[in-house]
C-alpha positions in Angstrom: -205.9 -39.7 41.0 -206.8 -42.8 42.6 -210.2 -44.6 42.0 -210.8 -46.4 45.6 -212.6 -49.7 45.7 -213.6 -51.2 49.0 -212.7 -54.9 48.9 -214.7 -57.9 48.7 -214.7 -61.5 49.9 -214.2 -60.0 53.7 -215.2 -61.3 57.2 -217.0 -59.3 59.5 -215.5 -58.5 63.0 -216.3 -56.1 65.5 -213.8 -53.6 66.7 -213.5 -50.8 68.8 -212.7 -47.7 67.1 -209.1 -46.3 66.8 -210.1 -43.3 69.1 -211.0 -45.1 72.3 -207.5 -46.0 72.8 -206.2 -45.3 76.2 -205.2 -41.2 76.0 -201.1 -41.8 76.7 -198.6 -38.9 77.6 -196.8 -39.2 74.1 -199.2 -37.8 71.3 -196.6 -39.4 68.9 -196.2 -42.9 70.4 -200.2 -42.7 70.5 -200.8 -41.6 67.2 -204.2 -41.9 66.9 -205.5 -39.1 64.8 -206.3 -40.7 61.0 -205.0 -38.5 58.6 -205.7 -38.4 54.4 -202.9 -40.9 53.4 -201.9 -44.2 52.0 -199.6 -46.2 54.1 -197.7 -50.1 53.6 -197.5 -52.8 55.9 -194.6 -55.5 55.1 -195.7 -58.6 57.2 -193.2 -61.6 58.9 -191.9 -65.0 57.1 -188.1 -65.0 57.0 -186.8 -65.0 54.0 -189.9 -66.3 51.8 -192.2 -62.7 53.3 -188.7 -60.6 52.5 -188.4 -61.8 48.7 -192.4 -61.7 48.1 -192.6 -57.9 49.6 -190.0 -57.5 46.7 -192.0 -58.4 44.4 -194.7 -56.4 45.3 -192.5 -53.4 46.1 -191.3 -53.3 42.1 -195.5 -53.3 41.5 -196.1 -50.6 43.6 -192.9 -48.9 41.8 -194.6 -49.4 38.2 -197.8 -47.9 39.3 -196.5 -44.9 41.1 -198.2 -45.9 44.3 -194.5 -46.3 45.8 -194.2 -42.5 45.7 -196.9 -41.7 47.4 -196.6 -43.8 50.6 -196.8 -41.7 53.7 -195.4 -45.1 56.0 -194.3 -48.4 55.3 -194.5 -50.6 58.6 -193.0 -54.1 58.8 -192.1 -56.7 60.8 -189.5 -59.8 61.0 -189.0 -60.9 57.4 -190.7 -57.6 56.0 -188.4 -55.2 58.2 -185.6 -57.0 55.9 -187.0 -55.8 52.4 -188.0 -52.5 53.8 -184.6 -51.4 56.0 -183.3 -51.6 52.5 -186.2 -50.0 50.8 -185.9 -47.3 53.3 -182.2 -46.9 53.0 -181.8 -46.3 49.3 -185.2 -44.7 49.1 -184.1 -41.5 47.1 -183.0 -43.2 44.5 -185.7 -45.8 44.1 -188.9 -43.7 44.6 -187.1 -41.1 41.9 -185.3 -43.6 40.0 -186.1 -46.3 37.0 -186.4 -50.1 36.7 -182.6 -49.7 36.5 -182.1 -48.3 40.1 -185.0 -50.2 41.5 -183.0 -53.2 40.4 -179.6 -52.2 41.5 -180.1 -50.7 45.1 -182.9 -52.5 46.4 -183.6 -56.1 44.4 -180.2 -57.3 43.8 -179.1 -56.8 47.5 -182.1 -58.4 49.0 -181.4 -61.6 46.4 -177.7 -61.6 47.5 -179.2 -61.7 51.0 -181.4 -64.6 50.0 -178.4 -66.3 48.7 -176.5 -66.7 51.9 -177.8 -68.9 55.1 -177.7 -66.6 58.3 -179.8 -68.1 60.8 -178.0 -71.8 61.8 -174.3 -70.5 61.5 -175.5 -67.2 63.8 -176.8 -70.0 66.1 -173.8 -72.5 66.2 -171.5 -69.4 66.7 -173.7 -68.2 69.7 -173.8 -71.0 71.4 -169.8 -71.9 70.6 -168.6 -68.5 71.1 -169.0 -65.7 73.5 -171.7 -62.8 72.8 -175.4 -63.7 71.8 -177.1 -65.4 68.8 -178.9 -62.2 67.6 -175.2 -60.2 67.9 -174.2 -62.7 64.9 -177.6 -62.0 63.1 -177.0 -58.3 63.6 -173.3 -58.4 62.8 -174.7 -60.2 59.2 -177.3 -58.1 58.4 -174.7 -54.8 58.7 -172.1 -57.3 56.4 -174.4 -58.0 53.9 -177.0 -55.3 54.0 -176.5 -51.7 56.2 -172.9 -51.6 56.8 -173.1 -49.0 59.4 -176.2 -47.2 58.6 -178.4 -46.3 61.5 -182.1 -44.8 62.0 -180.8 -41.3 61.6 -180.0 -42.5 57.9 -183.5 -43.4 57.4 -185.7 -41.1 54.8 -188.2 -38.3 56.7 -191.1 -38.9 54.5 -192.5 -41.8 54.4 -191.9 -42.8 57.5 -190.9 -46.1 57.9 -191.5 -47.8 61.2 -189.4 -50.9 61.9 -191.4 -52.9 65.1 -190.3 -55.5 67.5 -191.9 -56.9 71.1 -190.9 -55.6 74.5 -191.0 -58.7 76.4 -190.7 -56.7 79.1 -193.6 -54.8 78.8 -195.5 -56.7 76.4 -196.0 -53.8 73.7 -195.1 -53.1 70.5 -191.2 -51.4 70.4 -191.3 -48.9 67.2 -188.0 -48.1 66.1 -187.7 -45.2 63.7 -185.7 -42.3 63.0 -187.8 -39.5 65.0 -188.0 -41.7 67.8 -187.8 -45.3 69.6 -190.2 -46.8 72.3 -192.9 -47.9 73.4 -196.3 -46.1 75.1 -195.8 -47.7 78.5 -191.6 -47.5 78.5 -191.5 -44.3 76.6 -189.5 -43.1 73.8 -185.8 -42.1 72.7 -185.5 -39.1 70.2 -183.2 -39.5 67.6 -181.9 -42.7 68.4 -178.7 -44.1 66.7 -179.2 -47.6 67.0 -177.7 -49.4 64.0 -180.6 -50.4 61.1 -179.1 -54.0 61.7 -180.0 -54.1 65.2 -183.4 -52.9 64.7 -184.5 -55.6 61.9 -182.6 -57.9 63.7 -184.9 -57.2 66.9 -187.3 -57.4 64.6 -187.1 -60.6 63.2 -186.0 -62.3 66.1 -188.2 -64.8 65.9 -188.3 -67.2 69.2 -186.5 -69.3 70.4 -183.2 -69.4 68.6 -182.9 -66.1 67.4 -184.5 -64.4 70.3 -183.8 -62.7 72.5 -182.3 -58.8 71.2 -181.3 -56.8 74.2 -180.6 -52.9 73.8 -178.4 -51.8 76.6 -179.3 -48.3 77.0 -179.3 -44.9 79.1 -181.8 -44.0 81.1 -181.3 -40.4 81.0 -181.4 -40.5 77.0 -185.6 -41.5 77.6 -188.0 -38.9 77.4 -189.7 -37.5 80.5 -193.0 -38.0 80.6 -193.4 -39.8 77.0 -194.1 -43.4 79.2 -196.7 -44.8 81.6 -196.3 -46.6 84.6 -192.9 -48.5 83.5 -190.7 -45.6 83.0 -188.5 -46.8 85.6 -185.0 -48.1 85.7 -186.0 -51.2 85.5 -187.2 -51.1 81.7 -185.0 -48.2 80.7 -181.4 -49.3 81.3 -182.1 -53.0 79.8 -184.5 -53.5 77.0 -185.0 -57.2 76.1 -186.8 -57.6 72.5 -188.2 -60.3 70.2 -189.9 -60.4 67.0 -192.3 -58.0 65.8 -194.9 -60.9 64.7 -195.1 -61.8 68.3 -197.5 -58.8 68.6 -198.5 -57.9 65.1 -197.3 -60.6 62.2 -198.7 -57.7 60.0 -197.5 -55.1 60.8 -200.8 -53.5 61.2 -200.5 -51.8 64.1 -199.0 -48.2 63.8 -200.6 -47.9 60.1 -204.4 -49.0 61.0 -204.7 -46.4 63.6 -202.9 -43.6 61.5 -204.0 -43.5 57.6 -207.1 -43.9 56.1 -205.6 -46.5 53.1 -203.9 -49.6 54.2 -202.0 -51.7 51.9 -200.8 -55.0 53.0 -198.0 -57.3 51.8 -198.7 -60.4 54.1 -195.5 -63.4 53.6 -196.3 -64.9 56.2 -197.3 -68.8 56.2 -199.9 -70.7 58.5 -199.9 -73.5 61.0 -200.4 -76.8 59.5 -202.7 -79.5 61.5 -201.0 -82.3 63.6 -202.7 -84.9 64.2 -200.2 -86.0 66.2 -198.0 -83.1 67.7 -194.5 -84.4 69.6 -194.9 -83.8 73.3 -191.0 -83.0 73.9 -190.1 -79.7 75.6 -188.4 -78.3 72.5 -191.0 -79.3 69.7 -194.1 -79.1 71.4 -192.5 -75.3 72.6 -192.1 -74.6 68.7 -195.8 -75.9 68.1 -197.2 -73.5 70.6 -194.9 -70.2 69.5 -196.7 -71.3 66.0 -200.1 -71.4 67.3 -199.9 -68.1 68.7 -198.2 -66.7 65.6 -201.1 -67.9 63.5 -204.0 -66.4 66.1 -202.2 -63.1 66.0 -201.9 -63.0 62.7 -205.9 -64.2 62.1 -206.7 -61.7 64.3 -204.7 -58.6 62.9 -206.3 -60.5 59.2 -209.8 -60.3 60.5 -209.2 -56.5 61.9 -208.0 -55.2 58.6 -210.7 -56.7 56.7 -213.8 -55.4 58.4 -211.9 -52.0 58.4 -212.5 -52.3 54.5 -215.5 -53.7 54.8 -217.1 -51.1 57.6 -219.4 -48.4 55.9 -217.4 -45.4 55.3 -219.0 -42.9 57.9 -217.7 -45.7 60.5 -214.6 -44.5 62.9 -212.8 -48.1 62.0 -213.0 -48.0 58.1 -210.0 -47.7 55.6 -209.8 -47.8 52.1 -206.7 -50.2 50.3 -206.0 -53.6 49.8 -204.9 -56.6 51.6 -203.0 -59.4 49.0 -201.1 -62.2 50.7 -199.0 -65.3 49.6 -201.7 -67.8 50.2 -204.0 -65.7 48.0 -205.8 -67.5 45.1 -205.0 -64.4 42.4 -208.8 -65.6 40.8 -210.6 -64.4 44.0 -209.6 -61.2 43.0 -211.2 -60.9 39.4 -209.5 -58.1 38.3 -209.2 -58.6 34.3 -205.8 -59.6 32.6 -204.0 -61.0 35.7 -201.3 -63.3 35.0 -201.5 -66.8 35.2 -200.8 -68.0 39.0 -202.4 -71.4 39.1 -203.2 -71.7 43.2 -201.4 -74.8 43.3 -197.9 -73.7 41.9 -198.9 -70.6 44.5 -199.5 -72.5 47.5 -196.4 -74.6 47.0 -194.4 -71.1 47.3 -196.6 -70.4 50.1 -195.0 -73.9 52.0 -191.2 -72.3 51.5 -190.2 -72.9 55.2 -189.8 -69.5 57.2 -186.0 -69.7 57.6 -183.2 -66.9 57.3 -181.4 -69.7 54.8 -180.4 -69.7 51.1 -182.6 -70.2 48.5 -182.0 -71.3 44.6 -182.4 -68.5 42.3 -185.4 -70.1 40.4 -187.1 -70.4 43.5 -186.5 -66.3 44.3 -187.5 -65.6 41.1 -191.1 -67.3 41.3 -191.4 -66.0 45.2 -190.8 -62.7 43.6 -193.1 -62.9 40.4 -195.7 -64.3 42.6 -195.6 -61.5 45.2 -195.5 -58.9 42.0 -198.4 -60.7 40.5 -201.2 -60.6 43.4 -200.3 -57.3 44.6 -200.9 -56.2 40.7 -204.5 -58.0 41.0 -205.4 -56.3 44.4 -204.6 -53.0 43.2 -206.2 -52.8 40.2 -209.3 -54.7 42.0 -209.5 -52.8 45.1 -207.4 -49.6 44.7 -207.8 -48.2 41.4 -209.9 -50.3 38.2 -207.8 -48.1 35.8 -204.6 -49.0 36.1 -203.1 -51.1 32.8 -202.4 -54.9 33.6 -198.6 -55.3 33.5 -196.8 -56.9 30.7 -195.7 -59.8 32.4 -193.9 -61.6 35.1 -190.7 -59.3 36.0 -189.1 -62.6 35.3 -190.7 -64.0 32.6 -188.9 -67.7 32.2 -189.5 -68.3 36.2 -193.7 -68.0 36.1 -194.8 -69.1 39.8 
């Protein structure tokens, strides 16, 4: 069993606890009861986030924590790694290296190895239908063929999130159910697994926006608030997850009482001179409110770990993320990630675009690497240091 650790090197926050959340209709879209449970959150960052949640992913495998994941949320980038994760999840939890490999890492590199976002954008603006339609139509080519949420494991659950920008929540799509609390919900809905993580990493304003065309009928009675109208239910117009929650924090925190989290996602760099035109000074400002949310959800997580444990807001787990320094960690044996060759990875631009195989490689050793550190620091001091890099010539 498990030895858990509470985390250092933390910052302090206050925060309300999970219980005094409004009391909605929809026990299920609420979820607010924290249960005995470890649960993953696979954060945003295109391409670079997908490739280092690998990496921890074949970590967690090794150690057995995989197995006993009650959720895995994710968003954007994340919702990439883990739609495939979730769809071949049978034969990864059970299986070896060997399967781990073959249903779930060599897909995800394949993906990696083919540019999706500019040619999706050049044929949506040159042809008829929408930008994300491309995106979605790639992701089923490449990834999910036509798989939808029904196909989707039972347990763990795995939570694939997006932004109503209609109604400014969080829009959950999973296989029991889709929604949000103030819309409502849609029980077993058979939207396509492409659609969803194309929703979800719709990141603004090229790939954005993802609009569900829907029946209002098909919506629960009662399972919304005040915007369970016609309005919202027929039309449902969606961005990225990381709009709301970069981590996808948000329907794990509230729910399980051990949060791990995978966090790809990169950070605003200073300007001291930031270009004023419409278009670029539009792109500056969706990044500063990417890198708030995600300090914020950061700073939340933390002083949940750091919160005594007979407070209503602490959790137990681990939080390791690509601008980590691996030696803040201390935990004995790690393998050599020198903060410079790490950050460099960290500066990989968010993009849905191809990437050399060396530079997979090192994303994915990197991610296997920390998340190795943080679990043997914060989740359980007994587990053996691995052997080395999954691949060994790359390093970081």
């Amino acid at each position: 069993m498990a030895s858990y650790m509470r985390p250092v090197h933390c910052i302090h926050v206050f925060l309300k606890p999970a219980r005094s959340t409004p009391n909605h209709a929809n026990s299920r879209t609420l979820e607010r009861t924290v249960e005995n449970g470890m649960a993953l959150c696979l954060s945003g960052g295109g391409y670079r986030a997908m490739l280092f949640h690998v990496g921890a992913v074949w970590r967690l495998h090794e150690t057995g924590f995989l197995s006993q994941l009650k959720r895995v949320s994710s968003v954007s980038g994340g919702s990439i790694t883990a739609g495939v994760l979730a769809l071949n999840w049978e034969r990864i939890a059970a299986g070896d290296r060997t399967e781990l490999e073959k249903t779930f890492i060599e897909p995800l590199r394949e993906m990696a190895s083919t540019t999706i976002d500019v040619g999706s954008i050049l044929r949506g603006l040159a042809l008829p239908g929408r930008v994300s339609d491309k995106v979605t139509a790639a992701f089923a080519k490449h990834l999910f063929g036509k798989a939808t949420l029904q196909d989707l494991p039972g347990d763990p659950v795995f939570v694939i999130n997006a932004t109503n920008v209609q109604s400014g929540a969080l829009w959950r799509f999973r296989k029991a159910y889709m929604g949000d609390y103030l819309v409502g919900e849609i029980v077993n809905p058979e939207v396509s697994i492409a659609k969803a993580v194309t929703a979800s990493s719709a990141f603004p304003p090229f790939l954005s926006p993802v609009q569900l065309d829907l029946d209002s009928s098909a919506f629960t009675l009662g399972s919304g608030s005040f915007l369970h109208n016609e309005s919202y239910t027929k039309k449902v117009i969606l961005t990225d997850g990381g709009v709301y929650d970069n981590l996808g924090l948000e329907t794990v925190w509230k729910r399980y009482s051990t949060v791990l989290v995978s966090d790809g996602g990169g950070k605003m760099a200073s300007e001291g001179a930031p270009a004023s035109d419409w278009a670029r000074h539009s792109r500056r400002v969706l990044d500063l409110v990417d890198n708030q949310v995600r300090a914020l959800r950061k700073r939340q997580l933390i002083a949940s770990y750091k919160a005594a444990p007979s407070d209503a807001i602490h959790r137990d787990g681990t939080y390791w993320g690509i601008r980590s320094d691996i030696s803040n960690y201390g935990a004995p044996d790690a393998l050599p990630c020198p903060h410079a060759r790490t950050m460099a990875l960290a500066e990989t631009p968010t993009r849905l675009a191809a990437m050399s195989g060396e530079l997979q490689q090192r994303l994915i050793n990197w991610g296997y690497a920390v998340c190795d550190a943080a679990l043997r620091r914060h989740v359980n001091n007994n587990l053996p240091p691995p052997a080395g890099f999954p691949y060994l010539r790359a390093g970081v």
